[in-house]
VOGU-3710 file (C-alpha; in Angstrom, 3 decimals, decimal comma):
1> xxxxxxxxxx> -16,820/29,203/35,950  -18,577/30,472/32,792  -18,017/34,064/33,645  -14,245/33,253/34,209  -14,054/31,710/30,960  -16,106/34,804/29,470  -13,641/37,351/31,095  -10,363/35,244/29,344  -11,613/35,741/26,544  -11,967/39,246/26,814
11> xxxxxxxxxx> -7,968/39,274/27,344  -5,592/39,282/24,077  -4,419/35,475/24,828  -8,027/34,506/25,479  -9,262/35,971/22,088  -6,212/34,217/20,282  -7,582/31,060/21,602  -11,489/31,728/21,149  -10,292/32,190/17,841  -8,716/29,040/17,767
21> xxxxxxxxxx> -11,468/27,088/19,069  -13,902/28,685/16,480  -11,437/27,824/13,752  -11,553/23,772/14,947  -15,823/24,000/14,971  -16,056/25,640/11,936  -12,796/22,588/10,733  -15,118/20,069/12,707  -18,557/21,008/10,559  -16,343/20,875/7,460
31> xxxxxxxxxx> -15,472/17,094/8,544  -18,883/16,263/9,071  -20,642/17,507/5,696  -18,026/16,262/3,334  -15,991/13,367/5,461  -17,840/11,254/7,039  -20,387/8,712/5,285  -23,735/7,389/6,424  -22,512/3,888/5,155  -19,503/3,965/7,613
41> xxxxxxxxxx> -19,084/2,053/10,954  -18,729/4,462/13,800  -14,969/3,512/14,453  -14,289/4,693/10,531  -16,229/7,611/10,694  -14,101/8,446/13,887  -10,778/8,160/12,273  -12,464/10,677/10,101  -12,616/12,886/12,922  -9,314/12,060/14,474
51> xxxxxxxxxx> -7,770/15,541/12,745  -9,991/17,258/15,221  -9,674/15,754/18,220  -5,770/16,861/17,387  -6,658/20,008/17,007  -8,492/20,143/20,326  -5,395/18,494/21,989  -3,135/20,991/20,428  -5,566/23,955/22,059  -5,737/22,268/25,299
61> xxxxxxxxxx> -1,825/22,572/25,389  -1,461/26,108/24,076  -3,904/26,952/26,777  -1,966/25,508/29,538  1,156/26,988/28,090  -0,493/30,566/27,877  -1,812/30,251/31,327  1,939/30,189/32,483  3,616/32,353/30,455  4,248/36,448/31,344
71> xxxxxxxxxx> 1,438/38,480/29,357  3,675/39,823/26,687  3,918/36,403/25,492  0,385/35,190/25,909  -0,902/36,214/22,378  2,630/34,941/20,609  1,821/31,518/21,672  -1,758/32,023/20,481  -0,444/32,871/17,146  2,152/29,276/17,406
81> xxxxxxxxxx> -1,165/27,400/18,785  -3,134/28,564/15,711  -0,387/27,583/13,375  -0,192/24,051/14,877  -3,973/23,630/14,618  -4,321/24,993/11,014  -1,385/22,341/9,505  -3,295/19,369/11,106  -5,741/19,182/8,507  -3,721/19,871/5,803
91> xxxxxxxxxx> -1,524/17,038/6,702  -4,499/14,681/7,533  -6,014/15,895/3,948  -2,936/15,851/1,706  -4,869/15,018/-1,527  -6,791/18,293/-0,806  -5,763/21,422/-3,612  -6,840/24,168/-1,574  -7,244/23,044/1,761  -3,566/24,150/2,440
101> xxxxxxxxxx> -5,000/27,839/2,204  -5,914/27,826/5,879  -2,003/27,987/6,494  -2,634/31,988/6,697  -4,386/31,387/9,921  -1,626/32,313/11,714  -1,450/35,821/9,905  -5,087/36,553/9,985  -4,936/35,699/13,547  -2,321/38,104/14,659
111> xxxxxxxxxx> -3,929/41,129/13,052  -6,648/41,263/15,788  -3,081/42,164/18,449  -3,083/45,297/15,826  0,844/44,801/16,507  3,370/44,723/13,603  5,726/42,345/15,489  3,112/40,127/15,808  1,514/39,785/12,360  5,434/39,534/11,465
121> xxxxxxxxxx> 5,438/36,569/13,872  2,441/35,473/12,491  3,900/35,399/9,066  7,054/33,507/9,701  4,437/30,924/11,560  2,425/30,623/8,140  5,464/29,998/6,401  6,958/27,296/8,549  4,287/25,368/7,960  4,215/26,256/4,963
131> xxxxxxxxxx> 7,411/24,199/4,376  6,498/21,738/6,807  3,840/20,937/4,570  5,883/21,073/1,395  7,435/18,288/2,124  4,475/16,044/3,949  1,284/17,379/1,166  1,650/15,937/-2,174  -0,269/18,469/-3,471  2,146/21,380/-2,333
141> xxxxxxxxxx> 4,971/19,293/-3,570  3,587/19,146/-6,662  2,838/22,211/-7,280  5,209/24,270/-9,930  7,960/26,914/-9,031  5,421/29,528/-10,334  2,513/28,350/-8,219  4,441/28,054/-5,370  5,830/31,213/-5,519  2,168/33,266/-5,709
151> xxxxxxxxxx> 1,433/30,790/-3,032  4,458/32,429/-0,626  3,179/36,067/-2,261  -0,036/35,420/-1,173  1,025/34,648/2,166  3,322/38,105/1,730  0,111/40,135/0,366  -1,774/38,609/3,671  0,827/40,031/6,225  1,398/43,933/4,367
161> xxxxxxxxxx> -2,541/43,940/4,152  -3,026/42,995/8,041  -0,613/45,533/8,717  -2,197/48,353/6,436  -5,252/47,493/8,731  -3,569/47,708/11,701  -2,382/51,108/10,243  -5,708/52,085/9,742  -6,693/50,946/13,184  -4,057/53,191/14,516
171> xxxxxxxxxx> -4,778/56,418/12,631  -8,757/55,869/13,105  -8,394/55,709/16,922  -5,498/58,404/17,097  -8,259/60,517/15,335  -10,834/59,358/17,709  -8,620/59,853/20,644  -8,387/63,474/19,585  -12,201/63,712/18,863  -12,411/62,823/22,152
181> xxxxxxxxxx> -10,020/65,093/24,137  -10,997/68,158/21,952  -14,995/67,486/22,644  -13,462/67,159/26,664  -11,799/70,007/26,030  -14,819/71,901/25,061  -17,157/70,473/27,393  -14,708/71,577/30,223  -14,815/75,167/28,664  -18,415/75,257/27,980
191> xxxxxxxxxx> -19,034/74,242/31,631  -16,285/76,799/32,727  -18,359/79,589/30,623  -21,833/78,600/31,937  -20,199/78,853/35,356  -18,674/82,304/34,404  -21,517/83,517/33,304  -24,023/82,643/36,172  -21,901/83,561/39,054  -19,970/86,621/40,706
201> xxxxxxxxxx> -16,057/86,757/40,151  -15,636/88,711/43,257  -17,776/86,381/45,561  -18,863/83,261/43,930  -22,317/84,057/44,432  -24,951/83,675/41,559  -25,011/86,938/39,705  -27,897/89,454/39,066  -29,449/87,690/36,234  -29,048/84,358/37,145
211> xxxxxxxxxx> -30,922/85,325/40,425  -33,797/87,073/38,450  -34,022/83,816/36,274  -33,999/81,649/39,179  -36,827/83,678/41,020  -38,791/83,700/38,204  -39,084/79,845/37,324  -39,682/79,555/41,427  -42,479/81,765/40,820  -43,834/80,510/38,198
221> xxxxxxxxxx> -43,446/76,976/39,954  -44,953/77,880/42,926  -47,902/79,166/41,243  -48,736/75,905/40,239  -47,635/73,593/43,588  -47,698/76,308/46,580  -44,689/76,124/48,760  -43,247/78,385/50,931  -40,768/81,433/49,527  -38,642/84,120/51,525
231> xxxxxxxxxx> -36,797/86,490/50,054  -33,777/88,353/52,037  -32,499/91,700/50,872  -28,556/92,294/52,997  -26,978/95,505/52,373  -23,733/96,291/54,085  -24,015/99,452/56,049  -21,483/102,588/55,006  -19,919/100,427/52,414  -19,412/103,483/50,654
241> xxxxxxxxxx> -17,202/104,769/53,299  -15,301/101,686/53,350  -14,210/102,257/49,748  -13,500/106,158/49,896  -11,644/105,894/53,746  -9,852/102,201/53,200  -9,579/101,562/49,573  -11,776/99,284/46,881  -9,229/96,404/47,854  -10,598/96,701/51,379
251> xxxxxxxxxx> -13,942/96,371/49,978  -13,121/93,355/48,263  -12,300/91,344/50,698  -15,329/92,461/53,150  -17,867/91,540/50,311  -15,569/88,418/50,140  -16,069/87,718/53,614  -19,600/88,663/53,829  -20,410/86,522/51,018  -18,835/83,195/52,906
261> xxxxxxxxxx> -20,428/83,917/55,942  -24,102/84,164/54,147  -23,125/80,963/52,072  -22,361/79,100/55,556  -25,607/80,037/57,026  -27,577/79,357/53,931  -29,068/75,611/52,898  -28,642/72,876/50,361  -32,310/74,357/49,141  -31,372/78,239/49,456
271> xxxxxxxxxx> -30,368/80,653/46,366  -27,424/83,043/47,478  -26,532/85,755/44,862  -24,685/89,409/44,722  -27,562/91,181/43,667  -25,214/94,350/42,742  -22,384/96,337/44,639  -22,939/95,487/48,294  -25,903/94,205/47,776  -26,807/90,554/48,472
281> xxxxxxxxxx> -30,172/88,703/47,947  -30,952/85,036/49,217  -34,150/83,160/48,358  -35,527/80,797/51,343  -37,527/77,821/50,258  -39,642/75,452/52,827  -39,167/77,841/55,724  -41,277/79,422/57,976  -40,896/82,813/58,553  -39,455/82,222/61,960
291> xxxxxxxxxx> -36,492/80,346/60,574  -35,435/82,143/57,744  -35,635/85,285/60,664  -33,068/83,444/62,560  -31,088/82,090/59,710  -30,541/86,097/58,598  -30,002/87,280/62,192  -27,080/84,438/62,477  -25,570/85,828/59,399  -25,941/89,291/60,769
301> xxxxxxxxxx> -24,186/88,555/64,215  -21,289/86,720/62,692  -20,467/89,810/60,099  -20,939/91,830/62,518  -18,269/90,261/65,046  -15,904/89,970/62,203  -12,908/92,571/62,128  -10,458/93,776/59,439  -7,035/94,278/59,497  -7,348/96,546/56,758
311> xxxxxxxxxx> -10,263/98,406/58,787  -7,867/99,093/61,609  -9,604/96,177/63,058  -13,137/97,464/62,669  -16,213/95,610/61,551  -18,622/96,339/59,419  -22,724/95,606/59,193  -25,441/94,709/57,467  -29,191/95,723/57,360  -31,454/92,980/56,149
321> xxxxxxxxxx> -35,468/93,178/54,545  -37,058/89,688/54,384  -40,332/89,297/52,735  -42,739/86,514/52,684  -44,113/85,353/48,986  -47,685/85,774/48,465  -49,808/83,683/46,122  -50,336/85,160/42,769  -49,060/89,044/43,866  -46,600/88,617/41,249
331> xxxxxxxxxx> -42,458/89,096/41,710  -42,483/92,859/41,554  -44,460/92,748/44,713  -42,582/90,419/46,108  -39,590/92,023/45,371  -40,931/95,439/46,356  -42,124/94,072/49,872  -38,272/92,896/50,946  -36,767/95,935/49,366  -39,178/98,247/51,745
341> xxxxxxxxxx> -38,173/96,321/54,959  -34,503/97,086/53,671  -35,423/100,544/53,433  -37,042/100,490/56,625  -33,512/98,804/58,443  -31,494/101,151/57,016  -33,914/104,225/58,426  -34,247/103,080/61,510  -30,676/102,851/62,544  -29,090/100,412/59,918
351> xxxxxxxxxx> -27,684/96,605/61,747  -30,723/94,993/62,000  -33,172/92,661/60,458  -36,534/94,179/59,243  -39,407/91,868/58,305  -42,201/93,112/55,812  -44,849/92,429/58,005  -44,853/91,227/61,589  -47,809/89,532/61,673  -45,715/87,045/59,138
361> xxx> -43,535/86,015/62,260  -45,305/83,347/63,562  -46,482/81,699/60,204
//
């Protein structure tokens, strides 16, 4: 029930009448300290009081009027709940000089909408019972045509400077509204760059230098916690010819192709990247030998089964080197070792899948 309560008040109407029940405890302390004496039977010292418990009946009412009215009039009733709360005291207290000062409750209130209608509302609130009071409060009755007169300025002053803040409100959020969508902007852009520059335009692959950066940290890394680290070297056979006999467009879209077939095939924990031309390089983590063997031999058989339109419905293939890292060798070995068994597919009749060393196989 407390978190209900809590969650109201996080609502326009419900901070119109938190505000309203702060205004009769802070009315209620007020009574306490200055109204009601030690020397006083209980039933006098709770006439003293009887301002409040008004006050508290008059909330209790605008509550179960706000509860049934449609939300755009929620926070106007506030406002007319405020008002009727503030004039109690004035007219329980009408000896008081400056007591009738809390009539502006109804103005201060509506500034927290940060609405000109209502603070306008607001205002014509304050000043009906303003003249309510006139005529009830001796002391606003005899006050002079001069007095009373600032008095309704004041009042005036109270509403243009709630709106100026509500102005204010308005310009500081536009501002931070804009802040907001220009540092979204740029964070889009920024992420749209990085992504630019670490991948492939053509493919989508990482790009040569991202894949050098990448294989270097893993390196580095793996120095330090061992783990297991293939690396696969795919060149497509004769893509030269493709280009001079079909066109660059037809070469597009095979390195398109080949590129989402070797994405399919590879893992969440793989690194797939256009190394350069038709040149593709995929780093293997946590494998064995034997599966990264298969996981390039899959990718090999399904380019190899694909046909082209644009190739007069011909295929193309790729040779592949795969080489197994070895602790503290360095990358240029590493590198070296995959880019040999490449060499050695491509010599030895091209379509195939060369490892470095065969005794790796059955690591």
């Amino acid at each position: 029930m407390f978190r209900q309560y809590v969650k109201r008040l996080r609502e326009p109407s419900g901070r119109a009448l938190e505000c309203m029940l702060f205004f009769i405890v802070i009315n209620l302390i007020f009574t306490i300290i200055f109204d009601l004496n030690v020397y006083h039977t209980l039933t006098q010292n709770l006439l003293h009081t009887v301002p409040v418990w008004l006050q508290l009946l008059v909330l209790f009412i605008t509550k179960m009027v706000v509860d049934k009215l449609p939300s755009p009039l929620k926070y106007f009733a506030g406002i007319a709940g405020i008002a009727g709360i503030s004039i109690i005291p004035v007219l329980a207290h009408p000896e008081s000089n400056t007591l009738f000062l809390i009539l502006a409750a109804p103005i201060l209130l509506s500034a927290f909408s940060f609405e000109y209608k209502k603070i306008a509302f607001g205002y014509i609130c304050s000043m009906i019972t303003l003249i309510v009071s006139y005529w009830y409060v001796d002391s606003i009755r005899s006050l002079q045509t001069e007095e009373l007169l600032m008095l309704i300025i004041y009042h005036f002053f109270l509403t243009i400077l709630m709106c100026s803040i509500v102005q204010y409100n308005r310009l500081l959020m536009n501002h931070l509204e804009k802040s907001l969508k220009n540092n979204e902007q740029l964070m889009i852009q920024n992420v749209a760059m990085e992504y630019l520059n670490k991948t492939d335009p053509l493919t989508g692959l990482y790009n040569h230098m991202t894949f050098q950066e990448y294989l270097d940290k893993l390196i580095v890394h793996s120095e330090d916690n061992p783990f297991r680290i293939h690396l696969a070297l795919i060149d497509v056979d004769n893509f030269k010819c493709v280009n001079d006999i079909y066109g660059h467009r037809a070469g597009d879209i095979v390195l398109k192709n080949v590129s989402t077939i070797i994405q399919k095939h590879a893992g969440p924990n793989d690194f797939a990247a256009r190394y350069g031309g038709e040149e593709f390089a995929v780093i293997f983590t946590e494998k064995k030998t034997a599966e990264v063997f298969a996981t390039v031999e899959s990718i090999r058989r399904e380019i190899s089964a694909h046909t082209y339109e644009r190739l007069n419905n011909s295929a193309v293939t790729i040779s592949t080197g795969i080489n197994k890292y070895q602790q503290s060798k360095g990358k240029e070995n590493f590198f070296q070792g995959a880019d040999t068994a490449l060499y050695t597919a491509k010599r030895t009749g091209k379509n195939k899948t060369v490892l470095h060393s065969d005794q790796e196989f059955n690591m």
